[in-house]
C-alpha positions as CSV (number, residue, x, y, z in Angstrom):
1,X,38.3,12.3,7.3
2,X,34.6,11.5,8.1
3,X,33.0,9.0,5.8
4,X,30.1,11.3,3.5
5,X,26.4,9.6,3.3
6,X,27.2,9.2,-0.3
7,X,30.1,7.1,0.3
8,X,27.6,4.6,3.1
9,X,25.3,2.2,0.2
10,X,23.3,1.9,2.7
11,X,22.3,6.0,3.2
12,X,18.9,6.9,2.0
13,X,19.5,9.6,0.2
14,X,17.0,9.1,-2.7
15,X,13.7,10.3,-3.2
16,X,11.0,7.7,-4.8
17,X,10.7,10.1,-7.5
18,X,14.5,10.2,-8.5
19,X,14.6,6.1,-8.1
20,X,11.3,5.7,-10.4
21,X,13.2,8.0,-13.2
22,X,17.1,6.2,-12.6
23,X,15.0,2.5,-12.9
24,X,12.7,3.8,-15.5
25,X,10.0,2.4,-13.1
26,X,6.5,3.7,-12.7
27,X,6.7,5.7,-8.9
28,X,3.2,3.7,-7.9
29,X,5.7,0.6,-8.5
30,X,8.1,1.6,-5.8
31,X,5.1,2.0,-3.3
32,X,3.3,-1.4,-4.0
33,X,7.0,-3.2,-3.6
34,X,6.9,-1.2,0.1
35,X,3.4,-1.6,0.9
36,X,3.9,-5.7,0.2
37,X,7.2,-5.0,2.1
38,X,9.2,-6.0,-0.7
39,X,11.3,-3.6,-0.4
40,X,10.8,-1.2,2.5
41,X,13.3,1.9,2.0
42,X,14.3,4.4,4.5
43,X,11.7,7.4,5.2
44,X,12.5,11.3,5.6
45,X,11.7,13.4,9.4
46,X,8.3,14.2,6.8
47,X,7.7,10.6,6.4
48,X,8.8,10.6,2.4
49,X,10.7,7.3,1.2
50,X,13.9,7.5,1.0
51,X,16.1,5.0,-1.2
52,X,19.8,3.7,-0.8
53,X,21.9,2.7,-3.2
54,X,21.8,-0.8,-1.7
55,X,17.5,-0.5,-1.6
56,X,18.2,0.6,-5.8
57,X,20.1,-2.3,-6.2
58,X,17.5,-4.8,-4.7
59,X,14.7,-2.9,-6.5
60,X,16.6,-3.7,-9.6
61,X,16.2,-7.4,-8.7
62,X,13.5,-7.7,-7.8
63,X,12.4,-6.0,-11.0
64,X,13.9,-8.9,-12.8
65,X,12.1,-11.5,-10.7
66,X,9.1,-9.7,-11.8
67,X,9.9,-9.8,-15.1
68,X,10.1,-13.1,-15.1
69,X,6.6,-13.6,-13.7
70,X,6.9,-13.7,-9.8
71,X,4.5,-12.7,-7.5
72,X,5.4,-10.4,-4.8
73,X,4.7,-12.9,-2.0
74,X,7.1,-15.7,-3.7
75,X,9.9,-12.4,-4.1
76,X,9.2,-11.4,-0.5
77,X,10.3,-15.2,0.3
78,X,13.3,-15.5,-1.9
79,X,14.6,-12.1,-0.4
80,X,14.2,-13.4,2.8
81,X,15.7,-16.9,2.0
82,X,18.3,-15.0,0.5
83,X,19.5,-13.0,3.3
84,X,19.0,-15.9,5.8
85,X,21.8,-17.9,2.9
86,X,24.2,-14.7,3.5
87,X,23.9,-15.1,7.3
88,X,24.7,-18.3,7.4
89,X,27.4,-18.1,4.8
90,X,28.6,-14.8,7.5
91,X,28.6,-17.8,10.1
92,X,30.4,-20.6,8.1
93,X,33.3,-17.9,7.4
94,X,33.3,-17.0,11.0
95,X,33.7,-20.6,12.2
96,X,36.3,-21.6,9.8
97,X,38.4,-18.6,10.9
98,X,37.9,-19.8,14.3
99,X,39.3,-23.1,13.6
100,X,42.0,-22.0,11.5
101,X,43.3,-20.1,14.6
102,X,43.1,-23.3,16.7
103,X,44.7,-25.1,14.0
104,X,47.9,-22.9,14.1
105,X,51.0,-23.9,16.2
């Protein structure tokens, strides 16, 4: 059976409107966290934004970080920082596989 878009996290499937009413966020919110490319969601063939489950659960973090009194420009760089961590973490895993195999009689 083909996998459904609902089933992919990462599937824009959301319109700004329905992710400003799910986060209880104002919508002008949502724009200024893509326009400071915060968090840049997926856009429709008319050019709407359009919001994974994945993008709804990073706008719910950075939320938080904002919360707590973070500008945009230090969130940008923590996202960043954090996805450079997962790489390398992606990398570590990778290499220690490796060696595991070389390691086996």
């Amino acid at each position: 059976m083909p996998q459904l878009p609902f089933d992919n996290e990462h599937a824009p499937l959301y319109s700004l409107g329905q992710v400003a009413e799910m986060l209880q966020v104002q919508p002008a919110y949502l724009r200024r966290l893509d326009r400071h490319d915060v968090i840049s969601p997926g856009r429709s063939n008319g050019g709407q934004r359009r919001y994974s489950r994945h993008d709804i659960l990073a706008v719910q973090h950075v939320t938080r970080m904002v919360d707590e009194g973070m500008t945009l420009i230090a969130i940008r760089r923590i996202l960043e920082l954090e996805r450079e961590l997962a790489q390398v973490r992606d990398e570590l895993d990778q290499a220690r596989a490796r060696l595991a195999e070389l390691d086996r009689p």
